[in-house]
KEGULUM-323982 format. One record per residue: residue in three letters; x, y, z of N, C-alpha, C, O in turn; residue number from 1. Coordinates in nm, 3 decimals. Layout:
<r res="Ala" n_xx="X" n_yy="Y" n_zz="Z" ca_xx="X" ca_yy="Y" ca_zz="Z" c_xx="X" c_yy="Y" c_zz="Z" o_xx="X" o_yy="Y" o_zz="Z" n="NUM"/>
...
//
This chain:
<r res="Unk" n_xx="1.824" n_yy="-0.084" n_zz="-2.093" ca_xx="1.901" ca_yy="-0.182" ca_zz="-2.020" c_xx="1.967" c_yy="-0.122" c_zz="-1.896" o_xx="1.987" o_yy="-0.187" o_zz="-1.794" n="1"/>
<r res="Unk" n_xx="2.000" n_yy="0.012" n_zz="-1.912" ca_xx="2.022" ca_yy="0.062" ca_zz="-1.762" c_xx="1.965" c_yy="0.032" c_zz="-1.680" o_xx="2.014" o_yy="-0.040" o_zz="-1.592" n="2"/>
<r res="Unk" n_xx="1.848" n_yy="0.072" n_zz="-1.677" ca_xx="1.751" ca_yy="0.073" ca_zz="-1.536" c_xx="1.809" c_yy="-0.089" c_zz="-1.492" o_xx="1.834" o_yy="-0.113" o_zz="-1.374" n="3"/>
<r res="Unk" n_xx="1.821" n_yy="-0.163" n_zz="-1.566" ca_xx="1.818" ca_yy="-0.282" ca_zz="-1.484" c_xx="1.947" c_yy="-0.316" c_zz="-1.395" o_xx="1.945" o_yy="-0.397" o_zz="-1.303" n="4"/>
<r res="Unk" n_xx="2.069" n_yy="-0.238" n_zz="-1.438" ca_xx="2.184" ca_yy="-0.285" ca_zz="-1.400" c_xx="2.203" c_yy="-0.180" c_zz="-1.293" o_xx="2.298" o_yy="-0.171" o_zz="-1.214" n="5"/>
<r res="Unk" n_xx="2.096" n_yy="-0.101" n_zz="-1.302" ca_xx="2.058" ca_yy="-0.019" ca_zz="-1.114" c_xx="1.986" c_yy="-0.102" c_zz="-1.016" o_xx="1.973" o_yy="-0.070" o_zz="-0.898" n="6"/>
<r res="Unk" n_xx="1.945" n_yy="-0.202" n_zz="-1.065" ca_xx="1.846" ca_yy="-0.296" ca_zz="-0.952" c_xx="1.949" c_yy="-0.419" c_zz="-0.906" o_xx="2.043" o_yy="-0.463" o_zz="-0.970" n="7"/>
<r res="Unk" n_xx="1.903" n_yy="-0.459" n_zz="-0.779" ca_xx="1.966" ca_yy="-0.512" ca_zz="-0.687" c_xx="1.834" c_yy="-0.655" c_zz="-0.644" o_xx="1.711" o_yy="-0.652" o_zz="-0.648" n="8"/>
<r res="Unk" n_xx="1.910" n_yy="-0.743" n_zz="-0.614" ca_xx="1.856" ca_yy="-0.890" ca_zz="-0.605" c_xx="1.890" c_yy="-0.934" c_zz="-0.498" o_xx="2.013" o_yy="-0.921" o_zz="-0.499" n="9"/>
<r res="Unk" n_xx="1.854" n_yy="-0.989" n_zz="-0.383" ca_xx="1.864" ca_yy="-1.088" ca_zz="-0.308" c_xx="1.691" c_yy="-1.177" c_zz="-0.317" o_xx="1.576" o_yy="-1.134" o_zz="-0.323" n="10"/>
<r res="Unk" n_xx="1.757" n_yy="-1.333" n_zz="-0.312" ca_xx="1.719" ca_yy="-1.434" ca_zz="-0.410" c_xx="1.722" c_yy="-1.561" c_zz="-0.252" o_xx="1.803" o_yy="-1.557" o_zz="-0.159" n="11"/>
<r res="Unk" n_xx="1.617" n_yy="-1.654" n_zz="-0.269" ca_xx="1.586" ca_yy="-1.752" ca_zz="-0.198" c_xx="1.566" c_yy="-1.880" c_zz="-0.332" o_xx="1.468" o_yy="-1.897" o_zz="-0.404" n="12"/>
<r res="Unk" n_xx="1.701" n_yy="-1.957" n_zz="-0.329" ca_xx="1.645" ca_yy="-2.059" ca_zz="-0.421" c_xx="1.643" c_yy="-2.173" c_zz="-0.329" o_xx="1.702" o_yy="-2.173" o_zz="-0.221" n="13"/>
<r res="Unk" n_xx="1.543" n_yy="-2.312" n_zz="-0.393" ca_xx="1.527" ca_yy="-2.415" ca_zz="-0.276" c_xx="1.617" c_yy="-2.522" c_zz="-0.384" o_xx="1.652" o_yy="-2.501" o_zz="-0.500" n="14"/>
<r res="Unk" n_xx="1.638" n_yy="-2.650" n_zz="-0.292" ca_xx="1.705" ca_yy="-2.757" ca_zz="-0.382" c_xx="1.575" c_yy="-2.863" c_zz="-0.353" o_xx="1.513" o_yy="-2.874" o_zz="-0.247" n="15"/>
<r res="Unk" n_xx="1.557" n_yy="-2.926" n_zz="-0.461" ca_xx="1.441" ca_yy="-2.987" ca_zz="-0.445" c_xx="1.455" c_yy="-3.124" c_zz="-0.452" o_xx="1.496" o_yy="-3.187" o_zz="-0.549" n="16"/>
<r res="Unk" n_xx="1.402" n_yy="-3.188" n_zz="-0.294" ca_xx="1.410" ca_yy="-3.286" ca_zz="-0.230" c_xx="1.525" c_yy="-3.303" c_zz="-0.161" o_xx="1.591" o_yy="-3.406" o_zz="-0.169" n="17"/>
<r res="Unk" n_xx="1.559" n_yy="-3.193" n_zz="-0.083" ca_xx="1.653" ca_yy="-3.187" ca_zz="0.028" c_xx="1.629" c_yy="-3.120" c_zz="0.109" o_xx="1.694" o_yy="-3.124" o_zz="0.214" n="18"/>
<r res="Unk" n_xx="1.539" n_yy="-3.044" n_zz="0.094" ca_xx="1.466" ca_yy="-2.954" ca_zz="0.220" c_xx="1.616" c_yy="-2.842" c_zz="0.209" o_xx="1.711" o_yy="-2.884" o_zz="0.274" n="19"/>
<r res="Unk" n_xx="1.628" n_yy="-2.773" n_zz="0.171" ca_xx="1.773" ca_yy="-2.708" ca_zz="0.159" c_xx="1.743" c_yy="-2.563" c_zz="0.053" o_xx="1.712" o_yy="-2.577" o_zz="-0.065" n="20"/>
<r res="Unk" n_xx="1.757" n_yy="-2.433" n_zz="0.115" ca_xx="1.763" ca_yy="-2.334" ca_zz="0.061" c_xx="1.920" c_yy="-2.270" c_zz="0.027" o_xx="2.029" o_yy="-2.311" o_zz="0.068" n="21"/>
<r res="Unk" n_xx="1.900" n_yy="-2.196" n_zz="-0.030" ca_xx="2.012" ca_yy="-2.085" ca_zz="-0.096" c_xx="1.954" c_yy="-1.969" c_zz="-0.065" o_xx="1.837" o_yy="-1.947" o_zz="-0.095" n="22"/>
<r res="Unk" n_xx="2.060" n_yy="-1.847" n_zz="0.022" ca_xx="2.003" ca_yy="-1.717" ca_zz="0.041" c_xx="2.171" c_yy="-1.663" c_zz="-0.062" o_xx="2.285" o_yy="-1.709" o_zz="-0.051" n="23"/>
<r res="Unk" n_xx="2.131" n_yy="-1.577" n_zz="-0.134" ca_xx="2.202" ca_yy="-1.548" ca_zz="-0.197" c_xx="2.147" c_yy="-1.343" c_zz="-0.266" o_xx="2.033" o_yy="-1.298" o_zz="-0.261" n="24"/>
<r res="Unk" n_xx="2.271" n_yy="-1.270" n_zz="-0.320" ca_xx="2.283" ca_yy="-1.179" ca_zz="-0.409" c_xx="2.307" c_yy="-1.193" c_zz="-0.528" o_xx="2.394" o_yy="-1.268" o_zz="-0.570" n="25"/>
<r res="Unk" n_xx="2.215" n_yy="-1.108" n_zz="-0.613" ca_xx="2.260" ca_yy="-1.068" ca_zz="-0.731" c_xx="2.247" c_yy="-0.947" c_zz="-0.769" o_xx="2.178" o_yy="-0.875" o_zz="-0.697" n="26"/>
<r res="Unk" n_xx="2.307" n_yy="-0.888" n_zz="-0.892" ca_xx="2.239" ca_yy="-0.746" ca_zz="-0.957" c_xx="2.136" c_yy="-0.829" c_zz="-1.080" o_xx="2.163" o_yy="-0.935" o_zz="-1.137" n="27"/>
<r res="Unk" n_xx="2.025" n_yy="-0.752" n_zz="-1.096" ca_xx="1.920" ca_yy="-0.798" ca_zz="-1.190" c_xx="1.994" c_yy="-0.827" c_zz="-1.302" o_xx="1.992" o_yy="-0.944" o_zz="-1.339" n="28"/>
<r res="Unk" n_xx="2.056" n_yy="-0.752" n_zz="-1.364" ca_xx="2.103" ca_yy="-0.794" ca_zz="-1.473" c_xx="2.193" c_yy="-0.901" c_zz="-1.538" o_xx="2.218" o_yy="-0.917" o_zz="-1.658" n="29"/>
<r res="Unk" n_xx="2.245" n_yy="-0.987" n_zz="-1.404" ca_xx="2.275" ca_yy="-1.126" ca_zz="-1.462" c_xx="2.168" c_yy="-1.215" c_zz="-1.336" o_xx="2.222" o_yy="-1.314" o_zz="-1.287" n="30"/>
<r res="Unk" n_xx="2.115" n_yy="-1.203" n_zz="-1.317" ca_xx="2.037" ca_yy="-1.305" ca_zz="-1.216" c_xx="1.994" c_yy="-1.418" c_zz="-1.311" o_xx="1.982" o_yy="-1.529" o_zz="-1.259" n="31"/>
<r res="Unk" n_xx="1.966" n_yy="-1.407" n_zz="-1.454" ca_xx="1.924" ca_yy="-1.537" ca_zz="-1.503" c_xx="2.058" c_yy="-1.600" c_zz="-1.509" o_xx="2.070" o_yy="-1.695" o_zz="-1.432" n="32"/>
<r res="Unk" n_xx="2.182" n_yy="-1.567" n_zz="-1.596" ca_xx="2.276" ca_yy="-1.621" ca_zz="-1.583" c_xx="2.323" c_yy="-1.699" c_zz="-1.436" o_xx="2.336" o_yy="-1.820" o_zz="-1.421" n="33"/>
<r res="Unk" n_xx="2.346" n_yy="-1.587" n_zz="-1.328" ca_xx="2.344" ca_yy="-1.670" ca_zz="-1.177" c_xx="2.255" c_yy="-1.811" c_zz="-1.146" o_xx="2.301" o_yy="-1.919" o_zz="-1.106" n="34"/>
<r res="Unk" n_xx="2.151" n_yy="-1.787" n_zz="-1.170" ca_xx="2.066" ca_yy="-1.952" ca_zz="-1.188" c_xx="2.096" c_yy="-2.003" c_zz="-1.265" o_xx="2.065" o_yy="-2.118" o_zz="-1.235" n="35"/>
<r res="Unk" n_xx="2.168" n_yy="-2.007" n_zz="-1.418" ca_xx="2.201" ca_yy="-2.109" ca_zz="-1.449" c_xx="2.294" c_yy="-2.148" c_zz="-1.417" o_xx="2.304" o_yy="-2.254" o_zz="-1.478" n="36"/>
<r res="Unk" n_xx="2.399" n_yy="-2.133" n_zz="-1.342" ca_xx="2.538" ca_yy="-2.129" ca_zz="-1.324" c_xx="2.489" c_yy="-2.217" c_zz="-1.217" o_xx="2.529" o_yy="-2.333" o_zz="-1.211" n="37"/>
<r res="Unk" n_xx="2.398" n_yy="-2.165" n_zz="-1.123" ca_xx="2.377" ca_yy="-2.274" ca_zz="-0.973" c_xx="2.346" c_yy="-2.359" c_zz="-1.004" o_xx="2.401" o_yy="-2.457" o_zz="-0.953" n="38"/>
<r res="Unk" n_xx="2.202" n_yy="-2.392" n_zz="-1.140" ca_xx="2.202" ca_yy="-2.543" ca_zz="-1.207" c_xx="2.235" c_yy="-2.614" c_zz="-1.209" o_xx="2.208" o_yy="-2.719" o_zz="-1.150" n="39"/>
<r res="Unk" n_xx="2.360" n_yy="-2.570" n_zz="-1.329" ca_xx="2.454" ca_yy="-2.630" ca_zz="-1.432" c_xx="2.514" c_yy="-2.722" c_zz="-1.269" o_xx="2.510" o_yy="-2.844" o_zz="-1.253" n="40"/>
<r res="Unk" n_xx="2.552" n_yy="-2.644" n_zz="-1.192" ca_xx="2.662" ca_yy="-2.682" ca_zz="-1.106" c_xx="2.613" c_yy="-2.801" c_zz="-0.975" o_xx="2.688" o_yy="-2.858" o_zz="-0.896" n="41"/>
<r res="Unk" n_xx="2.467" n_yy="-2.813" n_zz="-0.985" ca_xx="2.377" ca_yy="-2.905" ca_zz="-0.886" c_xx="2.291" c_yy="-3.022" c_zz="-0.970" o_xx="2.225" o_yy="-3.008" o_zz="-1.073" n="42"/>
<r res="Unk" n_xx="2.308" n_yy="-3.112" n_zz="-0.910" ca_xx="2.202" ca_yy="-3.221" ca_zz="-0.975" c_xx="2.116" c_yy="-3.187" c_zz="-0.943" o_xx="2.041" o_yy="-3.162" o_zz="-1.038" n="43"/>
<r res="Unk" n_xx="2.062" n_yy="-3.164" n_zz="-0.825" ca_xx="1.895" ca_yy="-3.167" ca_zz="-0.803" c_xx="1.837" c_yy="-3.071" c_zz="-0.894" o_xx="1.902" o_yy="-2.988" o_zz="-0.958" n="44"/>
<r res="Unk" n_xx="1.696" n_yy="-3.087" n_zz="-0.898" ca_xx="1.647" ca_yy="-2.965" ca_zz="-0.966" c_xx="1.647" c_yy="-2.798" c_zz="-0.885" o_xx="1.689" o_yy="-2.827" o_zz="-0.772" n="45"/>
<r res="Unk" n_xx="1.631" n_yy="-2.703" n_zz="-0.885" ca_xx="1.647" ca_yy="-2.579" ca_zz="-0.834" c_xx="1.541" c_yy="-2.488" c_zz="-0.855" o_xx="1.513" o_yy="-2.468" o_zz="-0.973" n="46"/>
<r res="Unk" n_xx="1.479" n_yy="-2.432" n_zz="-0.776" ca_xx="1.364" ca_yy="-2.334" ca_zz="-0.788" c_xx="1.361" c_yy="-2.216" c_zz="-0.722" o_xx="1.390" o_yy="-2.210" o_zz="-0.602" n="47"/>
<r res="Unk" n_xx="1.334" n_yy="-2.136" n_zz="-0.776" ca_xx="1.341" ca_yy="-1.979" ca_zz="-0.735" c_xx="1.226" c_yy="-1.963" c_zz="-0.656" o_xx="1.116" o_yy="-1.939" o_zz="-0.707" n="48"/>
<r res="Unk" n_xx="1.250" n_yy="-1.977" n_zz="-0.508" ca_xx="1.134" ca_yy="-1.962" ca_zz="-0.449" c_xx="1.071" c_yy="-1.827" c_zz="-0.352" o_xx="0.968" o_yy="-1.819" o_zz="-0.284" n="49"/>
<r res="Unk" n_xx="1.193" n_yy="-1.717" n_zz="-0.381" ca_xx="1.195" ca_yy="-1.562" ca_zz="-0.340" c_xx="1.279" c_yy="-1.512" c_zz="-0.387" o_xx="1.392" o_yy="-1.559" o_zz="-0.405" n="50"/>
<r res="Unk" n_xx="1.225" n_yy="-1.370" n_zz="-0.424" ca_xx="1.352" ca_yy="-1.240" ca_zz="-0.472" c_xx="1.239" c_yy="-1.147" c_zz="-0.479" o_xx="1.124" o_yy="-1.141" o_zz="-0.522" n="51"/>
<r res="Unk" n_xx="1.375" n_yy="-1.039" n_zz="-0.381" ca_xx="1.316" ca_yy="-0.931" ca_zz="-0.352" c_xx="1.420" c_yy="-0.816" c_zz="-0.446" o_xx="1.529" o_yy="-0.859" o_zz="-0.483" n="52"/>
<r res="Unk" n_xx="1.389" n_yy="-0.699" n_zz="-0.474" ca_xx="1.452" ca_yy="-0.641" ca_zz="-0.592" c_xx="1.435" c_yy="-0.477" c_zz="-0.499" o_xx="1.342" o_yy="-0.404" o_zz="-0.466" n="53"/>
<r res="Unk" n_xx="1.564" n_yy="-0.478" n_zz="-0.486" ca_xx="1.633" ca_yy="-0.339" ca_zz="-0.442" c_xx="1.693" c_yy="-0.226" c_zz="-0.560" o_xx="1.739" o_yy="-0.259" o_zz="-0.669" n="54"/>
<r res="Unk" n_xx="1.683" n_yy="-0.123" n_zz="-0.522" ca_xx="1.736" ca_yy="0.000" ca_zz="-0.632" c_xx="1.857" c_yy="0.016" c_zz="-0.607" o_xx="1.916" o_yy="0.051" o_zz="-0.709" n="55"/>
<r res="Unk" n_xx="1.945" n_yy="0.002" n_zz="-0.489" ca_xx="2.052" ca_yy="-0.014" ca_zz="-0.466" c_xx="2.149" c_yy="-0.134" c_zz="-0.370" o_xx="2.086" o_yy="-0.200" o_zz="-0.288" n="56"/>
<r res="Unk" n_xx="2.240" n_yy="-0.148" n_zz="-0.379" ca_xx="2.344" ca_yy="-0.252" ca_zz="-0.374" c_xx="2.310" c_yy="-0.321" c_zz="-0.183" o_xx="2.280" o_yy="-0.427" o_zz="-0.129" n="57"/>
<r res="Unk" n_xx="2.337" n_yy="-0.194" n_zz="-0.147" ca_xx="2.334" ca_yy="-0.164" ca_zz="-0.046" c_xx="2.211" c_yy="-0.228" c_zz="0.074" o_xx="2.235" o_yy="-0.285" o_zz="0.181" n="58"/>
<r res="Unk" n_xx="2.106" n_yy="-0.202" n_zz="0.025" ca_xx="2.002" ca_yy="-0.265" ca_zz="0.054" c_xx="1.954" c_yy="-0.415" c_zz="0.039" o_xx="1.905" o_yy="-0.494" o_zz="0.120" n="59"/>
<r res="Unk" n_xx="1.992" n_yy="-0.426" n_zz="-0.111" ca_xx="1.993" ca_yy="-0.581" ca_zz="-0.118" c_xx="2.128" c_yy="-0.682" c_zz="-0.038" o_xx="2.083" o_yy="-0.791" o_zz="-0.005" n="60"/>
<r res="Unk" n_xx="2.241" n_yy="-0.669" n_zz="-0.011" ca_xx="2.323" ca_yy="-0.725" ca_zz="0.075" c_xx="2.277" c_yy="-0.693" c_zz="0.219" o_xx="2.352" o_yy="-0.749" o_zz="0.299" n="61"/>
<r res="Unk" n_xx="2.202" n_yy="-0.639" n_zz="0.266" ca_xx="2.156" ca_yy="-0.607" ca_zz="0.369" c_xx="2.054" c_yy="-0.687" c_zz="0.438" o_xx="2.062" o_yy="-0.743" o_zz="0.547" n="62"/>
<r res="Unk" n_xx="1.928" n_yy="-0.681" n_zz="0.329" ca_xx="1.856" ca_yy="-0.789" ca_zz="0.312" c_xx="1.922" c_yy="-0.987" c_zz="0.335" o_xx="1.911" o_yy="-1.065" o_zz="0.429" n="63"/>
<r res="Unk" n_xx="1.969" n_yy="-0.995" n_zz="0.233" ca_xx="2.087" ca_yy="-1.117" ca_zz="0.212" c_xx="2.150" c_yy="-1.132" c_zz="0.355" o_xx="2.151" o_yy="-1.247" o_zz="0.397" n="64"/>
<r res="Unk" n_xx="2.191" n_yy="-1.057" n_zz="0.420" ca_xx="2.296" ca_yy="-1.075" ca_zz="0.534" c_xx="2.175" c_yy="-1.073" c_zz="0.671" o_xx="2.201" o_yy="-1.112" o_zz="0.785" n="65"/>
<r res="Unk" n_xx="2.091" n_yy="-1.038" n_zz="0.643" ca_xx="1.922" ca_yy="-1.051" ca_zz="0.772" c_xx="1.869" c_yy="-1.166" c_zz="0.778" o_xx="1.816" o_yy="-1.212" o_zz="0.880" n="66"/>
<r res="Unk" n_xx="1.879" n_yy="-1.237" n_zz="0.645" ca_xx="1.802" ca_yy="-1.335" ca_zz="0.603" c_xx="1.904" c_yy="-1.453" c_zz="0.651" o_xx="1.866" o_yy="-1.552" o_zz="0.714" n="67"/>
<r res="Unk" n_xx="2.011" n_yy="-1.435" n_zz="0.621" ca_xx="2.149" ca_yy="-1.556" ca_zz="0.659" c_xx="2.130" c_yy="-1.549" c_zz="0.845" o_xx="2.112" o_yy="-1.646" o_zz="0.919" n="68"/>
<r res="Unk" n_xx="2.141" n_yy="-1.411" n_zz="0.883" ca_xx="2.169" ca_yy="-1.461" ca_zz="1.063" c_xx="2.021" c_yy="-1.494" c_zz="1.090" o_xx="2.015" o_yy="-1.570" o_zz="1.188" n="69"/>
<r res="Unk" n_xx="1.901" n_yy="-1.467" n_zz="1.042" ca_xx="1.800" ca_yy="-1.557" ca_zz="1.087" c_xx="1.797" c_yy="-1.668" c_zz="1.096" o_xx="1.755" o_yy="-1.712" o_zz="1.203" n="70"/>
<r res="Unk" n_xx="1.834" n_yy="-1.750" n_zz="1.007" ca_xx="1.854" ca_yy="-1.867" ca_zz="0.964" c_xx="1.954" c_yy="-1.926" c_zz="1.027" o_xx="1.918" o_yy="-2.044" o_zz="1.039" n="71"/>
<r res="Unk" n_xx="2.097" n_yy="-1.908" n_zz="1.092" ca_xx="2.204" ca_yy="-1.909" ca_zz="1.075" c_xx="2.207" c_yy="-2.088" c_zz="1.160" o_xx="2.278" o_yy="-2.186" o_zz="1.140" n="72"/>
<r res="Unk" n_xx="2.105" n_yy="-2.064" n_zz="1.245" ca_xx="2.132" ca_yy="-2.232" ca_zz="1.365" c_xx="2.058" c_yy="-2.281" c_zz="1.256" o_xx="1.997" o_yy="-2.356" o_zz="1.333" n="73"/>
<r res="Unk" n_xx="1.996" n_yy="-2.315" n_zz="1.119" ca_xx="1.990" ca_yy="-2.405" ca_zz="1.011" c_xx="2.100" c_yy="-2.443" c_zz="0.889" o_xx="2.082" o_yy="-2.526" o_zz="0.800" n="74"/>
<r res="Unk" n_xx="2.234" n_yy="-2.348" n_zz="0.912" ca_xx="2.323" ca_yy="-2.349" ca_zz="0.879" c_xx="2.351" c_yy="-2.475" c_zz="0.810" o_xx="2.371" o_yy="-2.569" o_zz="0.886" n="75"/>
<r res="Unk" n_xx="2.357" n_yy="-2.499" n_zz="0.688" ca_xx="2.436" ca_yy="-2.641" ca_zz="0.605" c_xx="2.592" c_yy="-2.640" c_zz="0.601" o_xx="2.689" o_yy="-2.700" o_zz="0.647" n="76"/>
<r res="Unk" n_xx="2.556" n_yy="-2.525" n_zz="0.512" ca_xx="2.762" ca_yy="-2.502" ca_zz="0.421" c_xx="2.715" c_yy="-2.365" c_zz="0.329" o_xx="2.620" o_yy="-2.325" o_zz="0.263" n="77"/>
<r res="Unk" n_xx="2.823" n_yy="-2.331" n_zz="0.365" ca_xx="2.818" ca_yy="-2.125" ca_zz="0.290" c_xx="2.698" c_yy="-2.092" c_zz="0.311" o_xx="2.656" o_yy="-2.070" o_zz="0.424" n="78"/>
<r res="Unk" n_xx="2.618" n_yy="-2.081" n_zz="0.194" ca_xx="2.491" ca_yy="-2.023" ca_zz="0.185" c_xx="2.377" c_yy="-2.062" c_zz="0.162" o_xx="2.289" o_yy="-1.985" o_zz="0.124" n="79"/>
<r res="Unk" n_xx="2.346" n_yy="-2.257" n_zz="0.194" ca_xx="2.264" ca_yy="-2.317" ca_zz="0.204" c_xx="2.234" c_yy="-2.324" c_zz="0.342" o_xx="2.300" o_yy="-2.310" o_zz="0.445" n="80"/>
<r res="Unk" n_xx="2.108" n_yy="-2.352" n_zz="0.315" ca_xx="2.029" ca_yy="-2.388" ca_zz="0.528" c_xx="1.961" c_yy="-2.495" c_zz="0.510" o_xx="1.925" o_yy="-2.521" o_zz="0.396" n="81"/>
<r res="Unk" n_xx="1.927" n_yy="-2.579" n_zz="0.613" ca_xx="1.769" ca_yy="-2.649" ca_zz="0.593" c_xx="1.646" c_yy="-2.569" c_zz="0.632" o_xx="1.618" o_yy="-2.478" o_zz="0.710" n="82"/>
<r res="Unk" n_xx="1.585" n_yy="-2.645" n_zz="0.544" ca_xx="1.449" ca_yy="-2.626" ca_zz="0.596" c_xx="1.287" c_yy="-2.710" c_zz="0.602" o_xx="1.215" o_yy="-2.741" o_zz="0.507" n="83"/>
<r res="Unk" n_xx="1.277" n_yy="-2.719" n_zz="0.664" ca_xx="1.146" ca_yy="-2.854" ca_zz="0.712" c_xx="1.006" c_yy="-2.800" c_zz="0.641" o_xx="0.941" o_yy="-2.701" o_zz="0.674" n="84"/>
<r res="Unk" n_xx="0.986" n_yy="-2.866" n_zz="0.567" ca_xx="0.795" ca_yy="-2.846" ca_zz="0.503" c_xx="0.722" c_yy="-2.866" c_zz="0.654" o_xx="0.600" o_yy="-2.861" o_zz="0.665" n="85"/>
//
């Protein structure tokens, strides 16, 4: 169970039928918990539609924070964006 709580998560979930992503962090070792928590907390349904898995912290917030100012003129609210099929 170590190894896992050394790995690092940044995570692309979509909301489905809103055209609307989530760029978000986690550490591997609660990332299932983190999706259910975003669930529990959204009506729409939710899908994990990227995660990339870092060895350290560092890298994955890095990632997470590249991925947000790309995005940033699709901006919704916190850490959702749109996005057009």
């Amino acid at each position: 169970m170590s190894e896992l709580k050394d790995q690092h998560i940044a995570y692309l979930i979509e909301e489905e039928g809103r055209e609307a992503i989530k760029i978000g962090f986690t550490s591997r070792y609660n990332a299932t918990l983190r999706f259910s928590a975003l669930q529990i907390g959204n009506w729409r349904e939710l899908k994990v539609v990227g995660i990339w898995v870092y060895e350290n912290e560092r890298d994955a917030r890095l990632a997470e924070r590249i991925a947000k100012e790309l995005l940033n003129s699709f901006k919704i609210r916190g850490e959702w964006f749109h996005i057009s099929s």
